[in-house]
C-alpha positions as CSV (number, residue, x, y, z in Angstrom):
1,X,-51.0,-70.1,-52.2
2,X,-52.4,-67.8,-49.6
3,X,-54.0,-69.2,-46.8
4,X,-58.1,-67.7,-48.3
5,X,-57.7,-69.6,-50.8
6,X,-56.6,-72.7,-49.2
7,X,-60.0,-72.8,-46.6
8,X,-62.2,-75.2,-48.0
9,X,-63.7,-75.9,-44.6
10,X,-66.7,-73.8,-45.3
11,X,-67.4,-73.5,-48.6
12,X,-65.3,-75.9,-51.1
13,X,-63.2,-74.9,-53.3
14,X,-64.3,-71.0,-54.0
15,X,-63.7,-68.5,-51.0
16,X,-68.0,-67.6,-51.1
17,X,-70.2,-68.2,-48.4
18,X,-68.4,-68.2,-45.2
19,X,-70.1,-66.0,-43.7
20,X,-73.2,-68.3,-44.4
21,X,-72.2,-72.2,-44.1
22,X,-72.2,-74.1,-42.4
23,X,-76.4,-73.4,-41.7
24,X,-78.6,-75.5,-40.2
25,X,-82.1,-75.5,-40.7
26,X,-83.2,-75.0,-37.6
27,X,-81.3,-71.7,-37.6
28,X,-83.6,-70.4,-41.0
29,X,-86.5,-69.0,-38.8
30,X,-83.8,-67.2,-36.0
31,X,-82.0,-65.8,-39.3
32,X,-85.2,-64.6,-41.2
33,X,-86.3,-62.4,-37.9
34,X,-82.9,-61.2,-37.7
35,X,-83.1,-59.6,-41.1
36,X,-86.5,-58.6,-40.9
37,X,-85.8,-56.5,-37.6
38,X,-82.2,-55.7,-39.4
39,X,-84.0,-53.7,-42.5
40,X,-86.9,-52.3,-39.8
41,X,-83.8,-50.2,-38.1
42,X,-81.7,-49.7,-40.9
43,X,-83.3,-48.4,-43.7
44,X,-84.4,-45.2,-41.9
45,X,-80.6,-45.1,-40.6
46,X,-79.1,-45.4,-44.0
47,X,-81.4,-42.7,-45.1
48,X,-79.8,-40.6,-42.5
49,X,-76.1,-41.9,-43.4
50,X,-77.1,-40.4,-47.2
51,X,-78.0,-37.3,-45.6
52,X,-74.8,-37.1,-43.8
53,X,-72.8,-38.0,-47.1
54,X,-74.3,-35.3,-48.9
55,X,-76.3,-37.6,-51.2
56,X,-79.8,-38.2,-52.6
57,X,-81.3,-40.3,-49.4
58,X,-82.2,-43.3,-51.7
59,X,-78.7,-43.8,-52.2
60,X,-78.6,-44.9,-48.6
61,X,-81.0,-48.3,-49.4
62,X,-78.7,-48.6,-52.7
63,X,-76.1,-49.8,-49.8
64,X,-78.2,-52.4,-48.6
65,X,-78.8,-54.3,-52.0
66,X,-75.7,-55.2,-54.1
67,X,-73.1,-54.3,-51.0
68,X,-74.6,-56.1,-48.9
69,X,-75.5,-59.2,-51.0
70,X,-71.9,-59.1,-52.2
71,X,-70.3,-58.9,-48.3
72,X,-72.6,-62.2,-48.2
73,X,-71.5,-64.0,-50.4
74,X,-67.9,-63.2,-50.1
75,X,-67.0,-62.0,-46.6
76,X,-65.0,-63.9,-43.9
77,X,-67.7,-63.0,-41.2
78,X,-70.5,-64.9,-40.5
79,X,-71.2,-61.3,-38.3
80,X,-70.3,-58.4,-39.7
81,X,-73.2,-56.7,-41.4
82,X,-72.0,-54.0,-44.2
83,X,-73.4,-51.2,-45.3
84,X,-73.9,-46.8,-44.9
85,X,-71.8,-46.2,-41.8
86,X,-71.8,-42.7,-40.1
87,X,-67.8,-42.4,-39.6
88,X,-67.0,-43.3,-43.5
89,X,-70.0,-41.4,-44.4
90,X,-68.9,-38.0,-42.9
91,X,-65.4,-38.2,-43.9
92,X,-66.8,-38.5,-47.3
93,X,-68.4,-35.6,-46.9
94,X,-65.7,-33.3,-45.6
95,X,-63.3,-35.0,-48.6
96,X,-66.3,-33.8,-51.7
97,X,-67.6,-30.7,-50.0
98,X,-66.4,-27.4,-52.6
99,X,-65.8,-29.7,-54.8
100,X,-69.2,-30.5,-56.1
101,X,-72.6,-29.8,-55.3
102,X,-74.4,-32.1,-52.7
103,X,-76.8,-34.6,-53.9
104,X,-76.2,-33.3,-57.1
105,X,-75.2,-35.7,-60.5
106,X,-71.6,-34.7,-60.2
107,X,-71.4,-35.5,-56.5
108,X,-72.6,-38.6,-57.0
109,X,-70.5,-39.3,-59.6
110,X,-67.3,-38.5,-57.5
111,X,-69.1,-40.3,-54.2
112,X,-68.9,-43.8,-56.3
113,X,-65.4,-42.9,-57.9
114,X,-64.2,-42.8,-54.2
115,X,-66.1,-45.8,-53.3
116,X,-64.1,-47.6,-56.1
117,X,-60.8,-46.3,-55.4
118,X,-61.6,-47.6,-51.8
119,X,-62.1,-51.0,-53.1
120,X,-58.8,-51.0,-54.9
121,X,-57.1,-50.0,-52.0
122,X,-58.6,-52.6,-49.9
123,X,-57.8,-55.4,-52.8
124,X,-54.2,-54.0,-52.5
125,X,-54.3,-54.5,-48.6
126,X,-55.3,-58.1,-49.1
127,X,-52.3,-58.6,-52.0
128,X,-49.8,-57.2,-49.7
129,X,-50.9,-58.5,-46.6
130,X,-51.9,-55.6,-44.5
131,X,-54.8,-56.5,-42.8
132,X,-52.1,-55.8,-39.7
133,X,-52.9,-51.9,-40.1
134,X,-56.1,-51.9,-38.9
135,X,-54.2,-52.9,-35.3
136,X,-52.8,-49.4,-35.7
137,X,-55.5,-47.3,-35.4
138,X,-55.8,-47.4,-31.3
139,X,-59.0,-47.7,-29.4
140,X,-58.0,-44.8,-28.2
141,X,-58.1,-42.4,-31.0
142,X,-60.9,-43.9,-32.6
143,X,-63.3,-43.1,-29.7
144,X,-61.9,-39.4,-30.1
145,X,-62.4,-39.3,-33.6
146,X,-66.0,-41.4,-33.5
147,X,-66.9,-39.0,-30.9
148,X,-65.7,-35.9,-32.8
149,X,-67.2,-37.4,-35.9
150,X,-71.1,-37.6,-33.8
151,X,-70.6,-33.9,-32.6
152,X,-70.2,-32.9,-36.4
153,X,-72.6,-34.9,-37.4
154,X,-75.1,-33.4,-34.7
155,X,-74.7,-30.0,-35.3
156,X,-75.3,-30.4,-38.7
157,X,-78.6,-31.8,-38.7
158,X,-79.8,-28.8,-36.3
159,X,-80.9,-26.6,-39.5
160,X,-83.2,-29.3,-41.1
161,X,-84.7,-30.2,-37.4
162,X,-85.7,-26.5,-37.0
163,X,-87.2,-26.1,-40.5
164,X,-84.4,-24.0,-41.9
165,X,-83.0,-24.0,-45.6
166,X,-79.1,-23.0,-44.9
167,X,-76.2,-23.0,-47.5
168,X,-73.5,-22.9,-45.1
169,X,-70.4,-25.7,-45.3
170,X,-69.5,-26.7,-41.8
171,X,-71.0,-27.8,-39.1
172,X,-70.1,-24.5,-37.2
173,X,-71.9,-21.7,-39.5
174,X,-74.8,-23.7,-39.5
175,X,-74.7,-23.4,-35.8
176,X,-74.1,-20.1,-35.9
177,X,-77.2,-19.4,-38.7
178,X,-79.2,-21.4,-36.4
179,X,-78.5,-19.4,-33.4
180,X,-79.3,-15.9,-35.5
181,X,-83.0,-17.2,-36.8
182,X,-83.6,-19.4,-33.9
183,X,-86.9,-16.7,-33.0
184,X,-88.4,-17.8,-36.3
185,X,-88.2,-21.6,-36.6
186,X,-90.9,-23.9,-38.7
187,X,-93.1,-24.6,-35.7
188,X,-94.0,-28.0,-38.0
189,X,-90.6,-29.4,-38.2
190,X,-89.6,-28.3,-35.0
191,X,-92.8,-30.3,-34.1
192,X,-92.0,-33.4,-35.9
193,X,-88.5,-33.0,-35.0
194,X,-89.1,-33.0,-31.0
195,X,-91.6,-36.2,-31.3
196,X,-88.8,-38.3,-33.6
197,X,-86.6,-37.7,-30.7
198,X,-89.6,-38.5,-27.7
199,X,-90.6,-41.6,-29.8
200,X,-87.3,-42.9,-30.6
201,X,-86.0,-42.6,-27.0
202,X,-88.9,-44.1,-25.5
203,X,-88.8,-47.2,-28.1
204,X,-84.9,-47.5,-26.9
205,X,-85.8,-47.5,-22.9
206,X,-88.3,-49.9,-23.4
207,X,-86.7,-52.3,-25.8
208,X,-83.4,-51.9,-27.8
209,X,-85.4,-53.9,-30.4
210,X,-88.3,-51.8,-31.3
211,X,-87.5,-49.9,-34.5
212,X,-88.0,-46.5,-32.7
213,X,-86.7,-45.1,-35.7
214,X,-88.8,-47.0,-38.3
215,X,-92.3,-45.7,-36.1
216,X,-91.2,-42.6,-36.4
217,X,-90.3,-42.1,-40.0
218,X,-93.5,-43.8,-41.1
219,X,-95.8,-41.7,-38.7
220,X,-94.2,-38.7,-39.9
221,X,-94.6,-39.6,-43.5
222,X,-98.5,-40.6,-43.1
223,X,-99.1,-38.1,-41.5
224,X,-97.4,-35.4,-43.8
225,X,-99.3,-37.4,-46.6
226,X,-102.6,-36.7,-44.6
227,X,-102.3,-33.9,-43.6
228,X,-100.6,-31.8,-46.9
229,X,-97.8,-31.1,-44.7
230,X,-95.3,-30.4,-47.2
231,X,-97.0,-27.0,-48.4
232,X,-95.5,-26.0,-44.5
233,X,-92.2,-27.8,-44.2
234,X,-89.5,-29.5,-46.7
235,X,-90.0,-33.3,-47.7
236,X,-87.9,-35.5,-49.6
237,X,-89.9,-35.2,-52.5
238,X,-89.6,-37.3,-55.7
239,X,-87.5,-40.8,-55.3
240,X,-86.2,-42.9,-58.3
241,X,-88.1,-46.1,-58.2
242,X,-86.6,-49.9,-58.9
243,X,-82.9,-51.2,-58.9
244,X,-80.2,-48.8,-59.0
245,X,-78.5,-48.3,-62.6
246,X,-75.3,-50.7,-63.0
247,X,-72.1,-49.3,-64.0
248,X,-68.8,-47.0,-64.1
249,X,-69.5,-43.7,-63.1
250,X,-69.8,-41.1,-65.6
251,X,-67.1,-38.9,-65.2
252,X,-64.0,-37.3,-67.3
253,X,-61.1,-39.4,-65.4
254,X,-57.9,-37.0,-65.0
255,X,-55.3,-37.0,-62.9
256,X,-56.7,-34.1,-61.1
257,X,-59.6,-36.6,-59.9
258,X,-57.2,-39.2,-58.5
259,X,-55.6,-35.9,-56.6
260,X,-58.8,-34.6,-55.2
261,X,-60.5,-38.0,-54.6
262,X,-57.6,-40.4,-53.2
263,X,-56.8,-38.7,-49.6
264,X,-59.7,-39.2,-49.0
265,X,-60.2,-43.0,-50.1
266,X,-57.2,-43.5,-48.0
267,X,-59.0,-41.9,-44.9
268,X,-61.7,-44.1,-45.8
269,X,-60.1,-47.3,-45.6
270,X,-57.9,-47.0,-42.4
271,X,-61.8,-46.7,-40.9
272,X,-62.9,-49.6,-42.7
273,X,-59.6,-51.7,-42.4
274,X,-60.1,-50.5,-37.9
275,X,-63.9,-51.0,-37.6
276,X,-64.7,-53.8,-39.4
277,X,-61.7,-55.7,-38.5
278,X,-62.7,-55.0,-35.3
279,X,-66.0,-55.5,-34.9
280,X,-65.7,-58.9,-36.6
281,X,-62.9,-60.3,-34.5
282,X,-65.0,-59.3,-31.4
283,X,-68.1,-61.4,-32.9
284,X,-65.4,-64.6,-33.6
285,X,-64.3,-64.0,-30.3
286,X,-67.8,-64.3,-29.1
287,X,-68.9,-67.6,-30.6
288,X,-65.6,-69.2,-30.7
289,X,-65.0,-68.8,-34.4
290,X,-61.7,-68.6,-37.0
291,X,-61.6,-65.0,-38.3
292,X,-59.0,-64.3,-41.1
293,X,-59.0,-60.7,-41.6
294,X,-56.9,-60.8,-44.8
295,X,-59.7,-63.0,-45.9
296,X,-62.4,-60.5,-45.1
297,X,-60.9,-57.5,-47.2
298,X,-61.6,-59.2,-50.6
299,X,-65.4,-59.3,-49.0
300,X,-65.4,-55.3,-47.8
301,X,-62.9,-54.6,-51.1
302,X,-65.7,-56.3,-53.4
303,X,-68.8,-54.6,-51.4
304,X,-67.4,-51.3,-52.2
305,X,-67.0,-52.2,-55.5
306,X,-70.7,-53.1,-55.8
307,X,-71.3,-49.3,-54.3
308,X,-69.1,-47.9,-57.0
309,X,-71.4,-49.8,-59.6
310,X,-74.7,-49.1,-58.0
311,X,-74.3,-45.5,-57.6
312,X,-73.9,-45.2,-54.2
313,X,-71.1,-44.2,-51.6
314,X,-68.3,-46.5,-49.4
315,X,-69.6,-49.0,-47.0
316,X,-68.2,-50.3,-43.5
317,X,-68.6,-52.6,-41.2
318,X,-71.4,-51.4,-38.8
319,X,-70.7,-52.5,-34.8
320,X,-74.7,-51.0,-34.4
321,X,-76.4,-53.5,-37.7
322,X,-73.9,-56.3,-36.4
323,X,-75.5,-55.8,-32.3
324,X,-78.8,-55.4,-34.0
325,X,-78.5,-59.0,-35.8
326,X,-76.8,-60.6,-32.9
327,X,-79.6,-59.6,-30.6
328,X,-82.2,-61.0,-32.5
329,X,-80.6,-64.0,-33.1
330,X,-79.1,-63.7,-36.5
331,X,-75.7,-65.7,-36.9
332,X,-74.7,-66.0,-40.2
333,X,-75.0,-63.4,-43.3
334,X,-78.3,-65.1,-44.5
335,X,-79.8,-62.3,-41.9
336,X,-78.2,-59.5,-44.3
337,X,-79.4,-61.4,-47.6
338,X,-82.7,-61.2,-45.9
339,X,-82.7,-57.6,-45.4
340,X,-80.8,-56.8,-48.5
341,X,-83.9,-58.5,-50.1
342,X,-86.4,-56.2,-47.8
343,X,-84.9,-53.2,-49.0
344,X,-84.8,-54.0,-52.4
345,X,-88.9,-54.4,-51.9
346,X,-89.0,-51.0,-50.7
347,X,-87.1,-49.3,-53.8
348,X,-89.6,-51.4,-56.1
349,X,-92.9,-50.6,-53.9
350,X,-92.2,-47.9,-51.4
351,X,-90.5,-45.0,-53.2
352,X,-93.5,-43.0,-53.8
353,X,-94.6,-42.6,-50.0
354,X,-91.3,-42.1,-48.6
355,X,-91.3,-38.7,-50.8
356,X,-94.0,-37.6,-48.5
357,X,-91.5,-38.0,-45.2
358,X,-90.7,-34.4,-44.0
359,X,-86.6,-33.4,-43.9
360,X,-87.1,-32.8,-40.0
361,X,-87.7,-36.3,-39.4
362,X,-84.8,-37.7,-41.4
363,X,-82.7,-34.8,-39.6
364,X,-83.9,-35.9,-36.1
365,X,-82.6,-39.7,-36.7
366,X,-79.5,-38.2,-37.6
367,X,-78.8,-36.2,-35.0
368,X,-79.8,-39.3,-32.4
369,X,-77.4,-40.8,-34.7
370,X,-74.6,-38.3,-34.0
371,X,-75.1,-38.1,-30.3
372,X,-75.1,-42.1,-30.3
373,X,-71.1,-41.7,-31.9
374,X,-70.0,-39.7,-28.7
375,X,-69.0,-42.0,-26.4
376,X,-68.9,-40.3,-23.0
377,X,-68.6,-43.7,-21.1
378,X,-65.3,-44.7,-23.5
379,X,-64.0,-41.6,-22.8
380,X,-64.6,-42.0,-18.9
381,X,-63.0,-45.1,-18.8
382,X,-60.0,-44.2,-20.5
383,X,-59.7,-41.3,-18.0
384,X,-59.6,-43.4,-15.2
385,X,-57.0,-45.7,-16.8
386,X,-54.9,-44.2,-18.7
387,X,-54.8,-40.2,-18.2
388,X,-52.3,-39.5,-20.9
389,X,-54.6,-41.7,-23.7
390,X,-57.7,-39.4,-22.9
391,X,-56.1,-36.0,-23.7
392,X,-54.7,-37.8,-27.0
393,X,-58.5,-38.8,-27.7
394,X,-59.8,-35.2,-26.6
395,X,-56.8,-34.3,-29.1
396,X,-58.3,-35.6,-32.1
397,X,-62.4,-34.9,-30.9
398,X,-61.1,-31.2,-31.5
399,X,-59.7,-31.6,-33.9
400,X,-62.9,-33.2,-35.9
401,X,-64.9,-30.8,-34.6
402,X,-62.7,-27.9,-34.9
403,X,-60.9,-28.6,-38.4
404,X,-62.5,-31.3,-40.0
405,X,-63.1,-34.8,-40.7
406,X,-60.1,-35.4,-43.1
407,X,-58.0,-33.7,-41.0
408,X,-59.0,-36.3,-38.1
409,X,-58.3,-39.1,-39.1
410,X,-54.9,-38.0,-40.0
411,X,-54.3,-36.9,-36.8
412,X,-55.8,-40.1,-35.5
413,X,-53.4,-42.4,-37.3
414,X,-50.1,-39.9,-36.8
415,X,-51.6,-40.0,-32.6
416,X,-52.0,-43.9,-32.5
417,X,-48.3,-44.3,-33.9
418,X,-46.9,-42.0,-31.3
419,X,-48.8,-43.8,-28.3
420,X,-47.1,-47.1,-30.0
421,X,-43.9,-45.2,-30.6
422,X,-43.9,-43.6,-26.5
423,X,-44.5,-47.6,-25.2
424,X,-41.3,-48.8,-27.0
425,X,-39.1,-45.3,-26.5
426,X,-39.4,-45.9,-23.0
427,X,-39.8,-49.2,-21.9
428,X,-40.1,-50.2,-18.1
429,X,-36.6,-52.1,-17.9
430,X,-36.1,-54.2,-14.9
431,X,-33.2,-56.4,-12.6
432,X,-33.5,-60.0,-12.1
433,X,-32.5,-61.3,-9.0
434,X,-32.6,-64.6,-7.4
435,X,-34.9,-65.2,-4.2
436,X,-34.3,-68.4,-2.6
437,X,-37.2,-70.8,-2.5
438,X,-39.4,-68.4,-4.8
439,X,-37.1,-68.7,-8.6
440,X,-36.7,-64.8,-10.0
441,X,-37.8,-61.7,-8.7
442,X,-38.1,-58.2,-10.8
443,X,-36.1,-55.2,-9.4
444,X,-36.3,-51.8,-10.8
445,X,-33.2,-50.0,-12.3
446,X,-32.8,-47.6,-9.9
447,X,-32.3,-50.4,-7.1
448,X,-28.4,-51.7,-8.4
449,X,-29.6,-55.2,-7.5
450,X,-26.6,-57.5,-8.6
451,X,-27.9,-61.3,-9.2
452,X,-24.5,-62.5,-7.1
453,X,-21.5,-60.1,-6.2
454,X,-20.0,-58.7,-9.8
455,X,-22.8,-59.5,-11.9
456,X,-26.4,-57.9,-13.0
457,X,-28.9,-59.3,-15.2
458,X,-30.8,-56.8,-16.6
459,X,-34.0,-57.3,-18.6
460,X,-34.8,-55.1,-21.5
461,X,-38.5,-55.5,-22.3
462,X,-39.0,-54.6,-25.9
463,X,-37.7,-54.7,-29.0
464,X,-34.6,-52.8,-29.8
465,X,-34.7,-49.9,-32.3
466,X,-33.6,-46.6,-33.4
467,X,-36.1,-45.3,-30.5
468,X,-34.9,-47.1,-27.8
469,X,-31.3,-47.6,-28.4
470,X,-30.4,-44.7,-25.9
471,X,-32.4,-45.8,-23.3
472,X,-30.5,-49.0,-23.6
473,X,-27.2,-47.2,-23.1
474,X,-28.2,-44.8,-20.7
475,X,-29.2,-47.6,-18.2
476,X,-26.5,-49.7,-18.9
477,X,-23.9,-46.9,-17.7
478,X,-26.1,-46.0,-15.0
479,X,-25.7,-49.1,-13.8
480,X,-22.2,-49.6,-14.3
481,X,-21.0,-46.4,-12.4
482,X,-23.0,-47.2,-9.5
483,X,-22.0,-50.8,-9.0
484,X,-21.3,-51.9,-5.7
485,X,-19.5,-54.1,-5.9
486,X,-17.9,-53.3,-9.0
487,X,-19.1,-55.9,-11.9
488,X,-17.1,-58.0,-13.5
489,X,-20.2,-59.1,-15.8
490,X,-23.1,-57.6,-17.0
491,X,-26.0,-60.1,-19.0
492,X,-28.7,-58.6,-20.8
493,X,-31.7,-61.2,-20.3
494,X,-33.4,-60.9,-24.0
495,X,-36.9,-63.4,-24.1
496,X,-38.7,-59.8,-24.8
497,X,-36.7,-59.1,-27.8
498,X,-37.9,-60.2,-30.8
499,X,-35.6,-57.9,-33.0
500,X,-33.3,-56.0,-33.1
501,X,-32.1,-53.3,-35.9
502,X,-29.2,-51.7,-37.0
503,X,-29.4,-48.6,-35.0
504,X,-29.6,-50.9,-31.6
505,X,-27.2,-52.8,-32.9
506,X,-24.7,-50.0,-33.0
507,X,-25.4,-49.9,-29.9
508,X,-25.0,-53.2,-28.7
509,X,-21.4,-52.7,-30.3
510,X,-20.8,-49.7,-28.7
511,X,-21.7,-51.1,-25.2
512,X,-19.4,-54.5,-25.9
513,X,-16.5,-52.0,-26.6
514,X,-17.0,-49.6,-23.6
515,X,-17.6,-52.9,-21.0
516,X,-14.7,-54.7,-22.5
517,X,-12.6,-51.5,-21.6
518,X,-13.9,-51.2,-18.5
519,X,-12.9,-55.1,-17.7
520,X,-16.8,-56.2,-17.7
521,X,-18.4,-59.0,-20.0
522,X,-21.2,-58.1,-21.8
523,X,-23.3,-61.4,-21.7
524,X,-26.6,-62.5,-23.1
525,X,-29.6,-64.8,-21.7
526,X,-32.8,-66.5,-22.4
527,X,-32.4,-64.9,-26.8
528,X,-35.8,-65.0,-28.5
529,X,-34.5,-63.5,-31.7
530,X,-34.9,-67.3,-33.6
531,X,-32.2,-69.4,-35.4
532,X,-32.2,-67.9,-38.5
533,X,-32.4,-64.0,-37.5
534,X,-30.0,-61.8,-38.7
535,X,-30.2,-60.2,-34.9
536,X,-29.3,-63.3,-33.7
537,X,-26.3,-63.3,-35.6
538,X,-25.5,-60.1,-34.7
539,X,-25.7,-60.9,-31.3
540,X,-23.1,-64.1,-31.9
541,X,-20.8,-62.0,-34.0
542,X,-20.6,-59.6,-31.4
543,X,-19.7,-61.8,-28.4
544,X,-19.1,-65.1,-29.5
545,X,-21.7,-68.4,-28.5
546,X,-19.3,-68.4,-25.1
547,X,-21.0,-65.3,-23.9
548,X,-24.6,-66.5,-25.1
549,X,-26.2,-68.9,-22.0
550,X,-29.6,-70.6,-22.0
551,X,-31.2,-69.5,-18.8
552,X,-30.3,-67.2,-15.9
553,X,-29.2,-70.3,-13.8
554,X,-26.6,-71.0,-16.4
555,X,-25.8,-67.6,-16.0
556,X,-25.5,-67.3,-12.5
557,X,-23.3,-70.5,-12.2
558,X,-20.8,-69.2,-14.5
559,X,-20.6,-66.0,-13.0
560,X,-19.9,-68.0,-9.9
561,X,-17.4,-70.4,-11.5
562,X,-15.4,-67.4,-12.8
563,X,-15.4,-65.4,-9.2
564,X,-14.3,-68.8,-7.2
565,X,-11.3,-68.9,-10.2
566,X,-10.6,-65.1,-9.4
């Protein structure tokens, strides 16, 4: 039986509330603030994330009520807060845009279809074990693409900040539209718009915990109520009251719709399975906590479930909401059930007012939003470290911006897999020679170092594959023709191999034969493979258990044996 099941530690015998117990009650006050201050920041950001999705801006709270609840209840993290997430919301947007309307019945329709193929996909990744994936999406790409993702996101909210009804379907022409009618802006959104931003930035300098974004939104909306504002500038207008309607989306299903809706559900939950897997390990990390991330995707596969029934769009993990809670003490999901249950109170109570709140408002969070997703200081850093990693990340930022979304985070995955692929092509392959008094020293290749006259012990430090296989030949006859003097053996010192496949083994086979020609034994060290690998009987079938030593003294003292003999 799979190890989520098995955990009874935290919650008995059903896999619910681990994210919750064990709670003491000295924790309740800690986790009520944390939720209070939790819905205070979010529910104006979720509005935004709607925006960015292309949907109806109450769907945005929708994602705070069942998705959440259900995360709660079901979730591996005690953490992680789910719900609207900028990166999962724009791709969503790129994936529906030309096929539907925005905001309109139809587009909401296919916005929850997606948000339920999501969830089987993440059910499927939990069935089959690959939780492991989200390890593939590097921390390099996904600042590129997060960073591409807030310049998109940015420049799209430019229109609504300046007052300015546009039809266009990138991020690019509405640039470009703003640019040609930038002399005759709404002088009232462009009003509102510049005191969001003052206000919001202000609220963060002083305290990350007042909810800049929250003070703004409501002074706009009062103040647009007061003052009739929406005869001079857009508002939200009417909002569906009360608890979203439950059920399937209404929709003809076809083949056609698992065509045009699945790429982009797959796009969708590489994010999800990277960012939330990763934002919740760092949190475990943090307090010293098990984290099974196989565990957690029946939690995020059942919370986008709950979208696809509530007629909303996919959730994510949020690194921002989890920060938020942390900060103000929150430690275990009951702050999320807390703020699920304050933005429920503001569908049944609120709705009403919040049609009052002006477009340019919403428009300026969002584009604080997108600016907040470009991550100069990531990218700094990964200039200074590691050159090659931040023209891979600049890579896929222009290619957000530039092509799309979709397109991204396709080029994100295919880029992470290279980097991976380019660290075992070419590993850094050493000598190991013996220093007296200090045990083994590392020598590079190009040195020739022999352990004693005759042999070299040469370390290969990855796995071998198809990739690498080459390399493995290449610097084996490198050494041998340089040799001085000439070897008699050659041991390849294997504790960083951990497998070995059939192309490498070729090669291994290939190397036995040339050596034995040339009068040199091809020996093996310090084998990691395991007992019951078939590499390890590959290795044994190859050159017998004589040629197969425990350590690089056992090595050496053979080697020595069988000169002395000679």
């Amino acid at each position: 039986m799979p190890k989520y099941f098995k955990d009874k530690s935290a919650a008995g015998a059903w896999p619910v509330l681990l994210g919750i117990r064990p709670l003491h009650a000295r924790q309740i006050p800690a986790e009520i603030l944390a939720g209070i201050t939790l819905a205070a920041l979010a529910v104006p950001e979720v509005m935004g994330y709607a925006k960015i999705a292309g949907m109806p801006v109450v769907t945005g709270i929708y994602t705070l009520i069942v998705p959440l609840f259900v995360y709660a209840l079901l979730g591996a993290s005690r953490h992680l807060v789910v719900g609207a997430d900028s990166a999962t919301a724009a791709i969503l947007a790129a994936g529906l845009t030309g096929i539907a309307a925005t905001s309109s019945e139809h587009y909401v329709a296919l916005a929850a279809v997606t948000a339920l193929f999501a969830a089987l996909l993440l059910l499927v990744a939990r069935l089959v074990r690959l939780g492991f994936l989200a390890n593939f999406l590097s921390r390099t790409v996904l600042i590129g693409f997060l960073s591409g993702v807030g310049i998109q996101v940015a420049l799209g909210q430019l229109p609504g900040m300046f007052g300015l009804q546009l039809a266009g379907r990138d991020a690019w022409h509405k640039l470009h539209e703003v640019i040609r009618l930038l002399d005759a802006p709404n002088v009232y959104a462009l009003g509102i718009s510049a005191a969001t931003l003052v206000l919001i930035l202000c609220c963060k300098k002083r305290s990350p915990r007042i909810p800049g974004a929250l003070i703004a939104v409501s002074a706009a909306t009062i103040a647009s109520w007061a003052l009739d504002l929406q005869q001079h500038l857009p508002v939200l207008g009417k909002i569906p009251a009360g608890f979203p309607h439950f059920g399937l989306p209404e929709i003809h299903w076809n083949r056609q719709l698992l065509a045009d809706l699945m790429p982009t559900a797959f796009a969708i939950c590489f994010v999800i399975l990277a960012q939330s897997a990763a934002t919740a390990r760092a949190y475990a990390g943090r307090y010293n906590e098990r984290f099974d991330e196989e565990a957690d995707l029946v939690g995020l596969s059942a919370a986008n479930l709950g979208a696809a029934l509530t007629g909303t769009f996919v959730v994510n993990g949020s690194p921002t909401k989890s920060q938020i809670v942390d900060s103000a003490g929150g430690r275990t999901q009951l702050s999320m059930l807390v703020a699920g249950a304050i933005a429920l109170l503001v569908l049944l109570l609120l709705t009403r007012p919040l049609g009052y709140m002006p477009d340019a408002v919403l428009s300026a969070v969002v584009f604080l939003i997108g600016l907040e997703l470009i991550d100069i200081r990531g990218l700094r850093e990964i200039f200074r470290t590691r050159p090659m990693e931040f023209w891979v990340a600049i890579i896929t930022t222009t290619t957000v911006v530039l092509v799309g979304v979709e397109q991204g985070i396709m080029l994100a995955l295919a880029l992470s897999l290279v980097v991976h692929t380019r660290h075992g092509y070419k590993p850094t392959n050493v000598l190991l020679v013996p220093v007296e008094g200090e045990g083994w020293r590392a020598r590079p290749i190009a040195s020739g170092e022999q352990a004693v006259p005759g042999l070299i012990i040469y370390r290969f430090n990855h796995s071998m594959y198809y990739a690498n296989a080459q390399r493995l030949m290449d610097e084996v006859a490198q050494l041998v023709h340089h040799a001085e003097p000439n070897l008699h053996s050659l041991c390849i010192e294997l504790s960083a191999v951990d497998d070995v496949d059939f192309t490498a083994a070729e090669a291994l086979g290939q190397l036995y034969r040339t050596l034995s020609a040339k009068g040199i034994r091809l020996l093996f060290t310090t084998v990691m493979l395991g007992e019951s690998s078939r590499a390890l009987a590959q290795v044994r079938a190859l050159v017998g258990e004589g040629a197969i030593y425990p350590s690089l003294n056992a090595v050496v003292r053979s080697a020595t044996k069988s000169q002395l003999r000679d």
